[in-house]
N, C-alpha and C positions, 0 to 999 in steps of 0.2 A: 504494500500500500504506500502510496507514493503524497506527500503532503507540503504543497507549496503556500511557502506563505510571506504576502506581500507585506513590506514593511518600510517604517521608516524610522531613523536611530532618535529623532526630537521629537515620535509620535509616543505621549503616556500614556495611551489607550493599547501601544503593541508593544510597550510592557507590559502590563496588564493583563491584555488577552495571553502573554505569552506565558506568563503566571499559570491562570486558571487552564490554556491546552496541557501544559505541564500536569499539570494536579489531575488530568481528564486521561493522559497518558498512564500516569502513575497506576492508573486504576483499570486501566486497559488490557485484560488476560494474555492479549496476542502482541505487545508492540515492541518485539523483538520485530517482525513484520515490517514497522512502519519505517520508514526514508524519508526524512526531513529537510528539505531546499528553502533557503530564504532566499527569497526573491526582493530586487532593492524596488524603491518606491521613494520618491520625491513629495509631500505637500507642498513644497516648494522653494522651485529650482531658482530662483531667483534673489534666497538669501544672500548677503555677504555678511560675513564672518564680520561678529562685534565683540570682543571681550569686554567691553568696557561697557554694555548694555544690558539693563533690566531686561529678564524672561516675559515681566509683568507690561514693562513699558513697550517691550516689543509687540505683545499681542493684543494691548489697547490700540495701538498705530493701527497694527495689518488689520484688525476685527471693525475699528471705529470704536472703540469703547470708551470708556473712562478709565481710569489705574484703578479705581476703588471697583469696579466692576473686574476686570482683567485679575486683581489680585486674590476676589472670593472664587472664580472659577477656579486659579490653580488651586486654592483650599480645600475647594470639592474633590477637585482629581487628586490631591496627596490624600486624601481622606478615603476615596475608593483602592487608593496603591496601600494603604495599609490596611483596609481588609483580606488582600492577599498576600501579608506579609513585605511590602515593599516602602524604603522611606524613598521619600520625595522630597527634593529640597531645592524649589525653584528658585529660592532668593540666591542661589549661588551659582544656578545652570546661566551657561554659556551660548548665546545667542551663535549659532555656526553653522554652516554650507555641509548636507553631508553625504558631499557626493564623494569624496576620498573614503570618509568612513565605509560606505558602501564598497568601493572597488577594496578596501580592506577585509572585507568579508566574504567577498571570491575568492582573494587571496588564500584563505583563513579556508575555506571549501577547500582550494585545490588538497589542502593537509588536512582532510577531513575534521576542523576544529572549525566550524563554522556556527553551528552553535554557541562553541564556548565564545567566539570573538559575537556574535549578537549578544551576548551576556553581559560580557565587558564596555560593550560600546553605550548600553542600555546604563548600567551601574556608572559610567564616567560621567553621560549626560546628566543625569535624573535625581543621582544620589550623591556622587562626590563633586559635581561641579564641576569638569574638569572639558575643557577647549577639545571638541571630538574631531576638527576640521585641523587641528595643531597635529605637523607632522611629529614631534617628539612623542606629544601626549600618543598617539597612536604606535609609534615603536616600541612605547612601554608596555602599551595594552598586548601588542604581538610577542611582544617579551613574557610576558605575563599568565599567556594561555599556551607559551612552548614553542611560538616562531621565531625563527634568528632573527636578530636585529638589523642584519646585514640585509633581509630577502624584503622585508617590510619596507628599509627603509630606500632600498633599488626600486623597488615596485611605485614608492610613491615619488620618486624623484622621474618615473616616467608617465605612459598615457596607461599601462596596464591595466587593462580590466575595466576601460572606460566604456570599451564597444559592449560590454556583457552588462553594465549598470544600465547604459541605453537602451540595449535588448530586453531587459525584464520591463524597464518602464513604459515600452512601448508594447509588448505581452498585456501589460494589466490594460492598456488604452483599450486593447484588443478582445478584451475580454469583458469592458464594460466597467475596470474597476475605477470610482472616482475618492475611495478613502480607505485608512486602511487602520486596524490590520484587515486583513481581507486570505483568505484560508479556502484552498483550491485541494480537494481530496480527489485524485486518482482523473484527474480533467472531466470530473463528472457531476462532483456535488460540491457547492460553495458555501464558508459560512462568512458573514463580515460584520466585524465586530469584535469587540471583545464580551462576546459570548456568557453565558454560567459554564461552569467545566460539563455539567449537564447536560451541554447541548452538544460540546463535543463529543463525549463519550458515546451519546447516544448515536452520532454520526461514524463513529468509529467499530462501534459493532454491526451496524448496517452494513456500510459497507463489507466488514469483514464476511456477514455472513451470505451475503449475496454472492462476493467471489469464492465462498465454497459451490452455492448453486451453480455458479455455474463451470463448474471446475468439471 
């Protein structure tokens, strides 16, 4: 069973979902089975990189809001990332472009640790603050999950892995996706959202037991 899932490293909602498919996995009889691709996705490609820039003040600008609005909505969402065990700490996230991040997550694929680098990239943003579009901060993150410092940091000093970040984001256009996370089970059945693990799990037996039918 094969499970791609569209994403993007500044989306709190594909930590989240990424959370609860975890917990849905966990509980999953067969998911030795399962093969998990993360596919990149952009909300948008038209960031530049602000270290020096409110999360809150950014998303009052891009939404139209007020700060005192922009700042109870991150509230909300640190408030739902700790019902799945996740802290959230937006007064420190770093406003950043993450289309590097992404081509570091191919990377991170080709050595089948592509999970673990979606973990890192999620916990630098969300939880420690840390610059995800900063080529250092990302050779530590490779460092970090067992990639040499040396291949990370080749990789980002070229175009590597640019045409494959393009490739998926033009996949999900292709597929209808406009937000994410957005979760493609075996190119057959879709969930989007960050879901209850409930609703995964239940998609995960389905399909399992249909490909016995028809075996």
């Amino acid at each position: 069973m094969k499970i791609e899932i569209w994403s993007d490293v500044m989306c709190p909602f594909c930590y989240i979902g990424k959370r609860k498919f975890e917990k849905a996995l966990a509980e999953f009889p067969h998911r030795d089975t399962v093969q998990i691709e993360w596919k990149s996705f952009q909300l948008d490609p038209s960031i530049v990189t602000q270290p020096g820039k409110s999360i809150h003040q950014f998303l009052a600008e891009r939404k139209g809001f007020t700060l005192e609005k922009a700042k109870e909505m991150n509230e909300y969402v640190t408030s739902l990332a700790q019902k799945v065990g996740l802290s959230f700490h937006f007064e420190k996230a770093v406003v950043a472009n993450s289309f590097d991040a992404h081509r570091f997550s191919h990377l991170a694929k080709q050595h089948n640790l592509q999970n673990e680098a979606e973990e890192a990239l999620f916990k630098a943003y969300f939880t420690d603050g840390q610059n995800t579009a900063d080529h250092q901060t990302l050779i530590q993150l490779g460092t970090h999950i067992g990639l040499p410092s040396e291949l990370v940091a080749s990789m980002l000093l070229s175009r590597q892995f640019a045409p494959d970040v393009t490739a998926d984001i033009a996949q999900a256009s292709a597929l209808g996706v406009t937000d994410v996370p957005f979760f493609v089970v075996n190119r057959q059945y879709a969930i989007s959202g960050a879901q209850e693990s409930d609703t995964f799990l239940q998609l995960l037996n389905k399909v399992y037991n249909e490909s016995l039918q028809s075996a």
